[in-house]
C-alpha positions in Angstrom: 1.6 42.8 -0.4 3.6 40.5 1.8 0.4 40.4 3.9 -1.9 39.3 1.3 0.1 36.9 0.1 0.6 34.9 3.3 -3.0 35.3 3.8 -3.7 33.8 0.4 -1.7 31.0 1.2 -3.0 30.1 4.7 -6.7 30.5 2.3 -6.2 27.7 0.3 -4.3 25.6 3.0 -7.4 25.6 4.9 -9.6 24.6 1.9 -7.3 22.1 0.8 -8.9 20.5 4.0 -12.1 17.7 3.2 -14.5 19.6 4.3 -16.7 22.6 3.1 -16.0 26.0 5.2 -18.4 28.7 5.9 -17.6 32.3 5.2 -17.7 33.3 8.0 -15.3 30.3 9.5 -12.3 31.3 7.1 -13.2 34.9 8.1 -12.4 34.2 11.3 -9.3 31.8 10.8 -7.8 34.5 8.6 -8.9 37.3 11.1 -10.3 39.5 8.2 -13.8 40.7 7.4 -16.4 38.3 5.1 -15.8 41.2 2.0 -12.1 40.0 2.4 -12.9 36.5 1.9 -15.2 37.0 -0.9 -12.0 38.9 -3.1 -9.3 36.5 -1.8 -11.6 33.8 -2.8 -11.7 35.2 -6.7 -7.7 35.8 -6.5 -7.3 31.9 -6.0 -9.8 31.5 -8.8 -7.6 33.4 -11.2 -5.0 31.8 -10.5 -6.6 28.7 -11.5 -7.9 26.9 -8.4 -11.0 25.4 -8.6 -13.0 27.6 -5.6 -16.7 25.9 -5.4 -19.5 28.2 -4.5 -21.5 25.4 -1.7 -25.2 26.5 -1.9 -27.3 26.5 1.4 -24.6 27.2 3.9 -22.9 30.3 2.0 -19.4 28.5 1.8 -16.5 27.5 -0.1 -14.8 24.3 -1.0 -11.9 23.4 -3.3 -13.0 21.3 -6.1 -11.3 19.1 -9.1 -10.3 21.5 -11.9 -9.7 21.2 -15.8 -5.9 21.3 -14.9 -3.9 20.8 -12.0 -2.9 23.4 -9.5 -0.3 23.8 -7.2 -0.9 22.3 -3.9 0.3 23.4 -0.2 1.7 20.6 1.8 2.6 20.5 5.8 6.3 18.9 6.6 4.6 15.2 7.4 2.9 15.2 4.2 5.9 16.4 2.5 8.1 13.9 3.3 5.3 11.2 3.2 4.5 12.1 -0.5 8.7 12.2 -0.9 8.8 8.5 0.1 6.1 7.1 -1.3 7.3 8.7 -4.7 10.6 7.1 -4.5 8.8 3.7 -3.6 7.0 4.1 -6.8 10.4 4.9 -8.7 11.4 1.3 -8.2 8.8 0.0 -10.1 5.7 -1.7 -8.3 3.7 -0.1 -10.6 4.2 -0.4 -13.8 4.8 2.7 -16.2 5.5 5.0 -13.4 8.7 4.8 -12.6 10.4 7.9 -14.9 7.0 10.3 -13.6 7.7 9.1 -9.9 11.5 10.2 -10.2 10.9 13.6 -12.1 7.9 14.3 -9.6 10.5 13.7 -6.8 12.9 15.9 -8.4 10.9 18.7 -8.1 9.5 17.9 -4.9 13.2 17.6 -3.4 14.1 21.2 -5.4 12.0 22.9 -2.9 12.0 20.9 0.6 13.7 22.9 3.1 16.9 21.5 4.3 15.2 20.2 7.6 12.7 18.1 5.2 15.4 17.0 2.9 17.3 15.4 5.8 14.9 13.6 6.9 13.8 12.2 3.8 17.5 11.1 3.5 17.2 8.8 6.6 14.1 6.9 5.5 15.9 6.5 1.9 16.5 3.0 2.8 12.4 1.9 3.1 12.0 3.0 -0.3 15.5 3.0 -2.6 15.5 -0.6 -3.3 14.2 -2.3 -6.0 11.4 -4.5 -4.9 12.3 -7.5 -7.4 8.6 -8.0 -7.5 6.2 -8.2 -10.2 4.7 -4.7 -11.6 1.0 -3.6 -11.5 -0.6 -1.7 -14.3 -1.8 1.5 -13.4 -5.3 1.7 -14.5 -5.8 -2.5 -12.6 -4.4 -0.1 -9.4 -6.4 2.5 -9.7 -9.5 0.8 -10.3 -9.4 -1.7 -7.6 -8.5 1.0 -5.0 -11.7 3.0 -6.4 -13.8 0.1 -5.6 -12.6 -0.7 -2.3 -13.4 3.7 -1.6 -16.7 3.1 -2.9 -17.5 -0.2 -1.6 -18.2 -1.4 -5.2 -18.9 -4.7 -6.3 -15.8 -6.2 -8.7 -15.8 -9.0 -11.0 -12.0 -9.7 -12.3 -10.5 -12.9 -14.7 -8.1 -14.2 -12.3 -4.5 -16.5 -12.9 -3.7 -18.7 -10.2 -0.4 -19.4 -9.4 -0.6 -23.3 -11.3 -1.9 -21.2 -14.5 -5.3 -21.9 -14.3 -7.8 -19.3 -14.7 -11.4 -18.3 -13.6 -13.6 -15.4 -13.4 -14.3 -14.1 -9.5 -17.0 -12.0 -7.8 -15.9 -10.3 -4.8 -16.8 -7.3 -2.1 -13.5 -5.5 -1.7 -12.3 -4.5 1.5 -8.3 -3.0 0.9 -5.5 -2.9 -1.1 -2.2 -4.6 0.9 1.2 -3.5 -0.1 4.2 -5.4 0.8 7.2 -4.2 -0.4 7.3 -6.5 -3.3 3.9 -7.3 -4.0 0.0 -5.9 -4.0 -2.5 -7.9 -3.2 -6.5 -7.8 -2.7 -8.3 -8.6 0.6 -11.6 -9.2 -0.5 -14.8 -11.5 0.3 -15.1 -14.6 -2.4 -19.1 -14.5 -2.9 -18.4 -17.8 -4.7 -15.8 -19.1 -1.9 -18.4 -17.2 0.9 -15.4 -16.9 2.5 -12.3 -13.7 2.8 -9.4 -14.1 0.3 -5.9 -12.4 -0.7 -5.7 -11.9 -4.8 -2.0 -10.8 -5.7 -2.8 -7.8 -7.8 -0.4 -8.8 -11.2 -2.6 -11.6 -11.4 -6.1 -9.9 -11.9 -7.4 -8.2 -14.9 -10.6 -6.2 -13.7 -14.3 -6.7 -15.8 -15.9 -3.1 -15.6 -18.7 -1.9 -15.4 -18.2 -2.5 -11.5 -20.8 -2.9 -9.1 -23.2 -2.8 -7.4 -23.3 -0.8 -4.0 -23.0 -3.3 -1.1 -22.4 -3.2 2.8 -19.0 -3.9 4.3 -19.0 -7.0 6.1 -16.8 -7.1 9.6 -13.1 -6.5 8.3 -11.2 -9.7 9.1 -8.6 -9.5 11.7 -5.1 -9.0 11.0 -3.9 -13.1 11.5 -6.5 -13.3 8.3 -5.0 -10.7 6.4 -1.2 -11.2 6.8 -2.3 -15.1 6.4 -3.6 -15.0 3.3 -0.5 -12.2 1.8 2.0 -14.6 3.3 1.3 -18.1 1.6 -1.7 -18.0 -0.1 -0.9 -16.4 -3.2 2.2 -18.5 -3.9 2.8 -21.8 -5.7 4.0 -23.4 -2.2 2.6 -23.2 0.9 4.7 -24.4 4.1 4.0 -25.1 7.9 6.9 -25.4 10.3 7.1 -25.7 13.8 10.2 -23.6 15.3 10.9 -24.6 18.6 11.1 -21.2 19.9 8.8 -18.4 21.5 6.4 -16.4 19.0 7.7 -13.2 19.8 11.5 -14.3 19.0 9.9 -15.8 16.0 8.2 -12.7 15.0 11.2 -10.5 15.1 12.7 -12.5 12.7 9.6 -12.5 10.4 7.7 -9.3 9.1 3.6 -9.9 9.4 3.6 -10.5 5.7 6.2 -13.3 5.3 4.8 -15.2 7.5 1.9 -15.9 9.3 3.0 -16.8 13.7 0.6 -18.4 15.4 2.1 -19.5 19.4 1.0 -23.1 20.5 3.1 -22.9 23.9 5.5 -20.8 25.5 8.2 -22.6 23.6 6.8 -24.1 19.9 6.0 -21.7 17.1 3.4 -22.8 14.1 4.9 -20.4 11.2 2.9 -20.7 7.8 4.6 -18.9 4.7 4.7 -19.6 1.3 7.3 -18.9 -1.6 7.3 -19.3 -5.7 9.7 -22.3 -5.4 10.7 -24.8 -2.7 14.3 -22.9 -2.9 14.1 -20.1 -1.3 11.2 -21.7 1.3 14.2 -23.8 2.3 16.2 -20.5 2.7 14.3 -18.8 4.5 13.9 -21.3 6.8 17.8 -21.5 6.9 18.1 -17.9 7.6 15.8 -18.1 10.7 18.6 -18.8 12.9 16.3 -21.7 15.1 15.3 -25.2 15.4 12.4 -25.9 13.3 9.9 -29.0 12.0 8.3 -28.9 8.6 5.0 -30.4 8.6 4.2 -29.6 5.0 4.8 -29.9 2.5 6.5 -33.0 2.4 8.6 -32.1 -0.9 10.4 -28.9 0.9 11.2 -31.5 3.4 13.9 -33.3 -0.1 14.7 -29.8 -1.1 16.2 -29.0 2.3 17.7 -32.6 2.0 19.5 -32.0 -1.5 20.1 -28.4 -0.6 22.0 -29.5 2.7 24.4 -32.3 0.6 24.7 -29.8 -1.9 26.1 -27.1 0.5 28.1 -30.0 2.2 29.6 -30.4 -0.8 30.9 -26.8 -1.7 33.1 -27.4 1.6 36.5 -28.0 1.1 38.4 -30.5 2.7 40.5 -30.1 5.4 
């Protein structure tokens, strides 16, 4: 009994795998006879996983079911799915954030202690609240179907200034950075790759059609576009420092680090208020130049006689 039910197990493991096995394949990965298959096969069904029949090559796939079965998962994928549900429970996306916790409850009930502990240590990446704006669901959902399918998508979009207008893109991928998503996509209008923050776009469906992916951009592109252009203010600053002290004081999607010489910086970021621009910039810890724009330049002016200020006298 014990036998057959470790076999069963190591059964729909292997077709939880994408990709459509052969009789004769699982025969031999569960070191049984092709009879044996056939009946372990119609155990799983009974117990309500979705077992496809694949004509022409006398196999077997798992397929989508009227309900949801329970699924098998390794120790990476474990803890994987562990962190991205408590990511979720902090509330990126809106709705989810009571399903994400009792999901994780149950996942954490049966993780073996070795699992559980390391879950623990990566706690931190995903247990605070990202402060962000939330994402609907179904605007998630639909945009990551279109970048899988490589589906045209039209979508009413709100600039950061308020304004609005209706865009036509190719999407490539969805970017997630802690506090916001965002859309890399090519602007058919702009003819040119741009970053659409996520909150800010209300899909038009049908989608489509079909078209080709274009090169994918390279990562300065990307991170570029997620680290200023989404926001109401834009900034470049010169820090008078190498690019790779620079970069380890600013994650890929903060800021955009471009080197000019061994010893000057070009750092391009953006922010929803000239505030925290000019905090971040005080956090940095190194000499810096703004170039733009010139109105960060009397924020960091006000903010420094305003911190002057709050000194006491000696």
């Amino acid at each position: 009994m014990i036998e057959t039910s470790a076999r069963l197990l190591k059964l729909l493991s292997l077709l939880q795998q994408p990709k459509e096995w052969s009789g004769t394949a699982l025969a031999d990965e569960l070191g049984v006879g092709i009879r044996t298959v056939r009946r372990d096969v119609d155990k799983l069904r009974n117990l309500g996983y979705p077992v496809d029949a694949v004509p022409g090559v006398a196999g077997y796939r798992l397929g989508a079911g009227a309900a949801l079965p329970p699924l098998l998962l390794d120790d990476e994928e474990a803890v994987a799915v562990a962190v991205g549900l408590r990511a979720a429970a902090t509330g990126t996306v809106a709705g989810t954030e009571e399903s994400s916790v009792r999901a994780l409850t149950k996942l954490e009930q049966v993780l073996p202690s070795r699992l559980r502990y390391r879950i623990e240590l990566l706690q931190q990446i995903a247990v605070t609240p990202a402060g962000g704006p939330s994402v609907q669901p179904d605007v998630l959902l639909a945009v990551a179907a279109v970048c899988r399918d490589h589906l045209r998508l039209r979508f009413d979009y709100r600039n950061h200034d308020g304004t609005a207008s209706t865009r036509t893109t190719e999407p490539h991928r969805l970017v997630h950075t802690g506090r916001r998503w965002y859309l890399v996509a090519w602007d058919l209008d702009r003819d040119d790759w741009r970053t659409f923050r996520l909150d800010r776009l209300e899909p038009r469906i049908p989608t489509g059609p079909r078209f080709t992916p274009r090169e994918v951009p390279d990562l300065a592109t990307t991170t570029r576009g997620v680290a200023s252009g989404a926001y109401r203010h834009q900034a470049r600053v010169l820090v008078h420092a190498p690019a790779e002290q620079v970069a380890d004081r600013y994650g890929p999607h903060v800021a955009a680090v471009t080197p000019l010489d061994e010893a000057t910086t070009l750092v391009e970021t953006g922010a929803d208020s000239l505030e925290h621009l000019a905090l971040y910039l005080g956090v940095l810890g190194l000499p810096f130049e703004v170039q733009s724009p010139p109105e960060l330049v009397d924020c960091i002016r006000e903010l420094t006689t305003r911190l002057a200020a709050a000194i006491p006298a000696s």
